[in-house]
N, C-alpha and C positions, 0 to 999 in steps of 0.2 A: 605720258608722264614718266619721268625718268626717277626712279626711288633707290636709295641708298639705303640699306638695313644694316646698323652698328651691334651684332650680336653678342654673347655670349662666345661663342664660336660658331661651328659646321660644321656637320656629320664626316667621317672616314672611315678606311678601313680600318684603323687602329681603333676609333673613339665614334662608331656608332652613334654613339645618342649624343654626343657632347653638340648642346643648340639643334638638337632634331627640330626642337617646337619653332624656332626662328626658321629654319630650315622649311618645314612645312609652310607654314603663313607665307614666304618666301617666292615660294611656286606657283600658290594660291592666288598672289597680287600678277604674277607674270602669266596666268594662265589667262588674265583676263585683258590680255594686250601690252600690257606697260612693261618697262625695261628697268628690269629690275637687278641690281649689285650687292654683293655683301662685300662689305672688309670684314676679315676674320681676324684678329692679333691674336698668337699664342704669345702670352707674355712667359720669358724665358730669364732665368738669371746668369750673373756675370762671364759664365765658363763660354756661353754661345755669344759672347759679342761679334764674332766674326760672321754671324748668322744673321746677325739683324741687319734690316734695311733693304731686304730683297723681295720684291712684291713676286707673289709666284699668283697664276691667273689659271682656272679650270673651269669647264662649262659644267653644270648639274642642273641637267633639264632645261630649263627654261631661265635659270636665274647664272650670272656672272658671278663665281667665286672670286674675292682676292685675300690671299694669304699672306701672310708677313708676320716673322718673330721681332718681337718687342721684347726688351731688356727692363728687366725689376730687378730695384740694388739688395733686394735680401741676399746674402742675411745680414748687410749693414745695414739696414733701412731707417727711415724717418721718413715717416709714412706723408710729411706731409710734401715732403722735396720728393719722394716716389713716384707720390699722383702728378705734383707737377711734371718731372721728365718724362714720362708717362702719356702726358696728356700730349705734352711737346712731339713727342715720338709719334703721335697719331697723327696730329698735324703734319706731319713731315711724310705719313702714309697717304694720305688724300693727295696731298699735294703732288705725289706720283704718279695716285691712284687720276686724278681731274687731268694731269699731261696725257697720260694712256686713255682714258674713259670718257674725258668730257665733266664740264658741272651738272651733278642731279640737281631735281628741281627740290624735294623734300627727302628730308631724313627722320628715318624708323629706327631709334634706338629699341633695347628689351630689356628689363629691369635698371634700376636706381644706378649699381654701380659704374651701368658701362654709361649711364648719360650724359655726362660731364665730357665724353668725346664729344657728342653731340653739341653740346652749350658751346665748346671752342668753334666748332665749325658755324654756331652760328653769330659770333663773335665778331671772327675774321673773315666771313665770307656771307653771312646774311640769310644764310639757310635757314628756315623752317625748322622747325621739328617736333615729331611725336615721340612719346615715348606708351610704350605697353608693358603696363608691371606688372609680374606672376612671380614674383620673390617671393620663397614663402616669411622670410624676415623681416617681408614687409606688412606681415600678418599677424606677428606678435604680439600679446600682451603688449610688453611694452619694448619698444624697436630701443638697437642699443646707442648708446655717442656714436661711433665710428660711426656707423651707418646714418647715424639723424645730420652727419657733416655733409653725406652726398645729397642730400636731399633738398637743397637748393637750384637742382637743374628741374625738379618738379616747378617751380615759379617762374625758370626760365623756358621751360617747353609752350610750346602755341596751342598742344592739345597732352592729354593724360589722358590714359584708356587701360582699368582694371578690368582683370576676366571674371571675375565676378562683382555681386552686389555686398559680398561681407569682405572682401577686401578695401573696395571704394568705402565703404564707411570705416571702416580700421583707419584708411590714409586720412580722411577729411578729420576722425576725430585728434590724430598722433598729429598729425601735417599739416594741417587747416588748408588740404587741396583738395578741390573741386572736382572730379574726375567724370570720365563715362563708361561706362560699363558693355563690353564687346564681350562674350563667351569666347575661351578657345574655340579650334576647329579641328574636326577631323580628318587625318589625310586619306585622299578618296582612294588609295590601296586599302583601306580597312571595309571601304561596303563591296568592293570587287568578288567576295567570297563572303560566307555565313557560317554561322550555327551549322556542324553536322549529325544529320538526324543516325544517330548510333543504336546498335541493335544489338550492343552488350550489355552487361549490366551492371558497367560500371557509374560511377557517379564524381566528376570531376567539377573541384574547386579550384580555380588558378587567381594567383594572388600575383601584382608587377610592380615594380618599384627598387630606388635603390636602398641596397639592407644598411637603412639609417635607422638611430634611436626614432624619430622623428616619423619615420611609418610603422613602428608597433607590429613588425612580423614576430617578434615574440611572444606577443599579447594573444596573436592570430593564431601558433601555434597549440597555448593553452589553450584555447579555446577550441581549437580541434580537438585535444586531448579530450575534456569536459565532456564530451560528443559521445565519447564512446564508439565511434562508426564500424560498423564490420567492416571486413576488408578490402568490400569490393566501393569504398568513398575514398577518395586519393583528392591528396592537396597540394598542386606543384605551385612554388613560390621562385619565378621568373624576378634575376637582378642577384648585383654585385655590392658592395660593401663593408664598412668595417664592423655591423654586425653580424656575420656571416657567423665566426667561430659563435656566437652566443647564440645564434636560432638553429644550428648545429648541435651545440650542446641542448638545446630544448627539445629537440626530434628526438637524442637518443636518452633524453632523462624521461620520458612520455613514451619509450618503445614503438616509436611511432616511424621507423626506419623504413619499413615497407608498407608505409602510404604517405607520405609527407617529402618529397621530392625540391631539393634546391638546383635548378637548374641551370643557375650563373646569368650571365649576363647574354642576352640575345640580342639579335638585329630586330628593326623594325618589322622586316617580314619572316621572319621566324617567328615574332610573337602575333602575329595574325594567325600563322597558322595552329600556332598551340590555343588562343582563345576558339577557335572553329574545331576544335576538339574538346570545348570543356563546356558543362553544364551550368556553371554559376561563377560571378567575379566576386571577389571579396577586397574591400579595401577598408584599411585597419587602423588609418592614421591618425596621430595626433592632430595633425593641423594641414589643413590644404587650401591653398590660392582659388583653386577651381578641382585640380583631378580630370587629364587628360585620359590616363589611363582608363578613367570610368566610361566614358563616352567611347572611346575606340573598341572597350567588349559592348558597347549597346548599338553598336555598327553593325557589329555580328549579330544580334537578336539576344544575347545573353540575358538574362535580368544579374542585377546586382543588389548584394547587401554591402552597404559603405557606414561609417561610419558620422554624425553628427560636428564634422570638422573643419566647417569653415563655409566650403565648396559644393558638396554633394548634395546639401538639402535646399539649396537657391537652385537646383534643374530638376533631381531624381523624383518622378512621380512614384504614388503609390503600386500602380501599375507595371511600372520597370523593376519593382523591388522594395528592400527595405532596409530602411534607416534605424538605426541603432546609438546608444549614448556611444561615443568615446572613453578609452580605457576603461571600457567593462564590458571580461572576459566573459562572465555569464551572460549576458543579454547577446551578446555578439554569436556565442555558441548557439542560446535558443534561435537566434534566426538562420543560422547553419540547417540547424534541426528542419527548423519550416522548409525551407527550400529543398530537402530532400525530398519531404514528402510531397510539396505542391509547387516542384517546379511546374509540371505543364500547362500549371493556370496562366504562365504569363505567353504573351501574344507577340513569338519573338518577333515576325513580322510589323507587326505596332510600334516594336520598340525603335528598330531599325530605322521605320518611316519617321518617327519620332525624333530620331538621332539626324537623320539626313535633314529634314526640315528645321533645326533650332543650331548643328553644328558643323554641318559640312563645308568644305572649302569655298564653295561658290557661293553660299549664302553668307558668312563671315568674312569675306574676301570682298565683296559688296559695302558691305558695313565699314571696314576701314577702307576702302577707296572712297566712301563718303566723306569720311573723316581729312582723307587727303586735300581730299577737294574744297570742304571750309576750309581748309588752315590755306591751304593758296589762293584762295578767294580773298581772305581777308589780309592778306600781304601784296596784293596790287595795290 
């Protein structure tokens, strides 16, 4: 089967994470025989026009990169003449991409925005298509215009597949679409190594994510504060963004400078190895699609306290850890509290096995090559 995945982007040296999760699932599908493609468009504005139009091709692992900058007219825009040239410009990528690569059989779009490539390609060439939604603004109260206008390629796709079950019911109730529900997966660099059994007497919390309003590492912070911990409890909060200067200013309004560590942004496997050095995840969000990040520390045997936001409490058993309300600093510190003193109740081994059995590549990767296979079943 020849699959085409329409991403967000694909990981680099520059932009590590940028489409890691598409990236992963990516590998996943081609690890199990089939020939698998990304088109990647950086959409780029009017100074790189000399840039667009050049398909650049790299192999990563198992799966065919193809790159191309694409041109967006901000800052004149009219957003709706943008998506159209836009869309046109993609077309005119395939159409390069199918001279060099051949026709895939099906197309793997990944969230709302980028699927309306997909709808063209099945337009003008009869394609199939899935799409897999982990937007988290597709999880909101209430989704806003702009984005309720892309939400027509959800009627046009042959299959929709949420990562969890409080997203699929968010869609059917805002969207009136039907969806299935596939968990993310974890990339099998995460069970390659574990939990290390440490013989200091420190006590490490590590928190991942990018420093948006939207994950609450300022919430997290106070709530370390609240904790009171001696010194030997350290909290490193792995990731980059724009509230960095604010959960900076909370580390040194809390004197909490020498335990509370911002460690910027990491690779994939940097942050493997810093979860295999820490005793407990913490995740503090407002709102989550699924929470990849939770499942990649329950690779390593970690237990996790997460917060009540969407995602975490449709997998996290009692066993793996403990769930907590959202945006409350107190309840979130008290389970801080527990985990120091009864981390070794939890059976990191269980959790592990737990993880690999409900989220790993091969087991997920099954589950949408299933999906592949209705939707081309019922298009003969």
């Amino acid at each position: 089967m020849k699959v085409l995945f329409v991403p967000r982007g694909f990981p680099s040296e520059k932009d590590p994470m940028n489409g890691n999760y598409e990236a992963v699932q990516a590998e996943a599908i081609a690890a199990k025989g089939h020939e698998v493609s990304v088109i990647a468009v950086r959409w780029r504005s009017m100074i790189h026009l000399f840039e667009c139009g050049k398909l650049k091709y790299r192999k990563v692992g198992n799966v065919l990169v193809c790159e191309c900058n694409g041109i967006r007219m901000y800052p004149f825009r009219i957003p709706k003449m943008d998506k159209h040239i836009m869309r046109w410009q993609f077309k005119k990528f395939f159409q390069k991409y199918v001279s060099d690569k051949g026709m895939p059989d099906i197309v793997h779009a990944h969230i709302i925005s980028n699927a309306a490539y997909a709808v063209v390609l099945k337009e003008n060439y009869h394609l199939p298509f899935v799409i897999t939604e982990h937007w988290s603004k597709m999880f909101a109260e209430r989704i806003s215009k702009v984005t309720m206008r892309d939400t027509f390629a959800y009627k046009k796709a042959d299959r929709v597949i949420c990562v969890s079950e409080a997203l699929a019911e968010n869609l059917k109730k805002q969207c009136g679409i039907q969806s299935v529900v596939i968990h993310n997966m974890v990339s099998n660099e995460f069970f390659k190594s574990r939990k290390i059994g440490r013989h200091d007497k420190l006590f490490r919390f590590i928190a991942v994510g990018a420093l948006r309003d939207i994950k609450r590492f300022d919430l997290l912070v106070e709530a370390f504060a609240f904790c009171h911990f001696p010194e030997n409890v350290k909290l490193d909060i792995v990731g980059e963004g724009i509230e960095r200067p604010l959960i900076d200013s909370k580390i040194k309004q809390y004197g909490l400078e020498n335990q509370v560590s911002l460690l910027g942004l990491k690779t994939p496997e940097e942050v493997s190895n810093l979860l295999c050095q820490s005793d407990c995840f913490v995740l503090s969000s407002r709102l989550e699609t699924f929470s990849i990040v939770v499942i990649e520390a329950m690779a390593k045997g970690l237990p996790v306290i997460a917060t009540r936001c969407g995602g975490p409490e449709t997998f996290l058993r009692p066993e793996d850890g403990i769930l907590v309300p959202k945006e409350n600093a107190k309840e979130l510190a008290n389970a801080m509290k527990i985990m120091t003193q009864h981390n070794q109740d939890y059976d990191a081994e269980a959790i592990r096995q737990y993880c690999y059995d409900n989220f790993s590549q091969d087991v997920i990767a099954d589950k949408i090559i299933d999906i592949y296979k209705q939707v081309l079943q019922n298009n003969n």
